[in-house]
N, C-alpha and C positions, 0 to 999 in steps of 0.2 A: 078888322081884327080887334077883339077887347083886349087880351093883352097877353104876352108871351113870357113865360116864367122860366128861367133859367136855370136848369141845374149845374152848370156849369159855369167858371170864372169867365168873363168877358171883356173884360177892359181891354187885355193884345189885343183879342179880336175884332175890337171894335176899331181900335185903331188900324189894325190891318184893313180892314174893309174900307177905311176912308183912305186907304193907301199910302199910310205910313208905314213906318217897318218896324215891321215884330220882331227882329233878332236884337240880341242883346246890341244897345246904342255904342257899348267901348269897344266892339269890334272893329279892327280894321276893315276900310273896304277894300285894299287889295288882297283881302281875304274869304272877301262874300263868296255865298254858297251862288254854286254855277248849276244850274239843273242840266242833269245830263240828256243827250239825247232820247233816251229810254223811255222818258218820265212820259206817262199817260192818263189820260182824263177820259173817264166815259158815262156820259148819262144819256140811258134809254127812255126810248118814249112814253117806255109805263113810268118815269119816274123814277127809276132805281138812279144810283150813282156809284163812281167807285175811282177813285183817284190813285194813283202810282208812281211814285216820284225816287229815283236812285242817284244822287251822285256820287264824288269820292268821298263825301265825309256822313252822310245819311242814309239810307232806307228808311222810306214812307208810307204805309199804304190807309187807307181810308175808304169806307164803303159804308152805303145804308141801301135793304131794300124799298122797292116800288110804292108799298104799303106807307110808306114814310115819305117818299120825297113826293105821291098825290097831296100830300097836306101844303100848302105854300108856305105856313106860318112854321110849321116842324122842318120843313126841310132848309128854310132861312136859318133856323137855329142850328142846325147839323152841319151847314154848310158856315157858318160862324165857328162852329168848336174846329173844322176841319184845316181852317185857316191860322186858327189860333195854335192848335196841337203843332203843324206844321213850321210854324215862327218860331214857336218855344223851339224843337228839335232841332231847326236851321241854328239857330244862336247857339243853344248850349253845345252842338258838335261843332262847330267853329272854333269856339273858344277850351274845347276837350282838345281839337287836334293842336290849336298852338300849344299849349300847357303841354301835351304828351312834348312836344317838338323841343320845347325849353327846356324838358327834365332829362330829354334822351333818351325817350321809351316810345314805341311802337305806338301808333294808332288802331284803335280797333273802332270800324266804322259803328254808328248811333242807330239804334231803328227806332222805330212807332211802328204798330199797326194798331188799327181799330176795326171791326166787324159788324155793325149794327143789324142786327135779325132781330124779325116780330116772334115775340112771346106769344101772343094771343092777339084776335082782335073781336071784341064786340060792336054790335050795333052804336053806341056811344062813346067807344075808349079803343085805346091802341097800346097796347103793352110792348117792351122794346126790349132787351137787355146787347151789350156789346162785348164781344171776346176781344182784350185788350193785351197786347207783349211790350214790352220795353226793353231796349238793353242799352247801355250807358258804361258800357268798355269794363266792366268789372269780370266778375267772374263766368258768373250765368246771368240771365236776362232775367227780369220778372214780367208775371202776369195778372189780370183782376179780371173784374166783373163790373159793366158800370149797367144801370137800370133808368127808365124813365117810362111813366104813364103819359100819352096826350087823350087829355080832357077833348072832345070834340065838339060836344054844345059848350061849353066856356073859351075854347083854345088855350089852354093853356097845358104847361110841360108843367111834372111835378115828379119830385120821389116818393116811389109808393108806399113809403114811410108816409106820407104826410093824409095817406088815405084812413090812416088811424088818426085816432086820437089823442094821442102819446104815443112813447116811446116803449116806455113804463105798462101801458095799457096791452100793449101788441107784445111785451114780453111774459106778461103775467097771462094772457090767453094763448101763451104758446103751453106753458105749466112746462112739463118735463119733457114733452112731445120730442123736443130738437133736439134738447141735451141726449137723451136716452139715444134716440137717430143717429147724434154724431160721435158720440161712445162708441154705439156698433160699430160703425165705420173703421174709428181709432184701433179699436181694437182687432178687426179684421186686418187691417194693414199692418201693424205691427203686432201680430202672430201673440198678443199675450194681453191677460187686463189690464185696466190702469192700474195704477198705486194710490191710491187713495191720501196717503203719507205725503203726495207729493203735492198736494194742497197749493194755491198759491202760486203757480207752474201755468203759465198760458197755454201750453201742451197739453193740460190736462183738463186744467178748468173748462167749467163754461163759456162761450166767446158773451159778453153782452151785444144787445142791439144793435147799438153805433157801432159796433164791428161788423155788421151784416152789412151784406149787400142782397136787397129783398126783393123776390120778380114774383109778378102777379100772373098766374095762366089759368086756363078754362080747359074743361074738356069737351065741353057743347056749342063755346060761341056763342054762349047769349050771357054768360056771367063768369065773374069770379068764382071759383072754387078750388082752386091750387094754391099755395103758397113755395117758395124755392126760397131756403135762406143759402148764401153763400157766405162759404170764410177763403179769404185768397190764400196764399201761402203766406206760414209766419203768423196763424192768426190763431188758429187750429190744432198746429202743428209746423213739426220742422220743411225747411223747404223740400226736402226730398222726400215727404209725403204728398204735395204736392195739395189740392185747393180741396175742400169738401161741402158739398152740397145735399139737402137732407133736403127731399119734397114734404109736405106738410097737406095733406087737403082743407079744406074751412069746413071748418066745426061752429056748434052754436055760439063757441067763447069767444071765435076769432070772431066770429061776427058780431056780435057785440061789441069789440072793441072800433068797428069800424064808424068813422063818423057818421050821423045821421045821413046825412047830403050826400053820400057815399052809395050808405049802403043797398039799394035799389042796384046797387052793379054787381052784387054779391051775393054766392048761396050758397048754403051750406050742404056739402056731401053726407050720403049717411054710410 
């Protein structure tokens, strides 16, 4: 392997895999988490994976397909985030039910899920994006988008962010394209225009970049040509609008902002 890039934090999980423990260390252990009998592990011979774990104080669940776990070097890193996401959820619902227990208020069990499904795959690259939930005993649960490219002749994981140039680059070849897209949107959901006056209003405004979450797809399987910018809830809009997504196809600007080294993976739609 040359080398594995992470888009994701790894230090629990590194420790979890040398078989330390990833829940939070002030935990009581007469209060470790017990996996219930339920809890299920399955990976098929093509590769897939998909993990399932419920006790009294969590719901777990974790999957990637086949396309992802043929890689040895992707699926050690998927299988890395799974243990990690998993330790974090163990500890912080432990430490949520004692707290509920001390203040005198009800437990509301913890989840995770994650979903890892291929975006695309070409001859050279593997696009990925994951339907991700959370809930942490509040009111409603929230949910995202997470994204990752694997490089096949380098081995390496990356944000498809990092297939540009900048940040700046990949905003300025988008021009109006996404705002205009997620305007429509806006405005179809809530039955009326914006307010222009309301300037300065996350609800209104433009989301910038680093608020996207960006998936790269094809429609032919031999290159880029799609773009998907996501805004999760809260980004966009209020949560009971819920997430919005504007496809984008590559045009000659988006492609230009792509790195040189890149862009051989990329073509432009007319």
């Amino acid at each position: 392997m040359k080398r594995l890039l992470s888009l994701f934090p790894l230090v629990a999980a590194v420790a979890a895999c040398n078989g330390e423990n990833a829940a939070d260390p002030q935990v009581n252990p007469t209060e470790a988490v017990t996996p219930a009998p339920a809890a299920t592990t399955a990976a098929s011979s093509s590769g897939a994976r998909s993990v399932a774990e419920e006790t009294d104080d969590f719901l777990f669940e974790f999957s990637y397909p086949a396309e992802a776990g043929r890689i040895v070097e992707l699926a050690t890193l998927l299988d890395i985030q799974l243990e990690q996401r998993r330790g974090e959820l163990a500890g912080e619902s432990v430490a949520a039910r004692r707290a509920a227990r001390e203040d005198g208020f009800p437990y509301n069990k913890h989840s995770y899920t994650a979903e890892w499904k291929v975006v695309s795959e070409l001859p050279g690259w593997l696009s990925l994006s994951a339907d991700i939930a959370m809930y942490s005993g509040g009111a409603h649960g929230n949910y995202t988008v997470e994204s990752l490219v694997w490089d096949k002749q380098a081995e390496e994981a990356m944000d498809p962010k990092r297939l540009f140039t900048s940040a700046a680059a990949l905003e300025e070849a988008l021009g109006d394209r996404f705002c205009e897209g997620l305007d429509r949107e806006r405005e179809k959901r809530r039955g009326a225009p914006l307010d222009e006056e309301e300037a300065g209003n996350s609800f209104v405004d433009c989301p910038k970049i680093g608020e996207l979450e960006v998936l790269v797809g094809s429609s032919n399987r031999r290159a880029f040509d799609r773009l998907t910018l996501y805004a999760g809830p809260y980004v966009a809009g209020p949560y009971a609008e819920g997430a919005y997504e504007v496809n984008l196809p590559v045009d000659a600007r988006i492609l230009a902002a792509v790195k040189p080294e890149y862009r051989a993976a990329f073509s432009a739609r007319n």
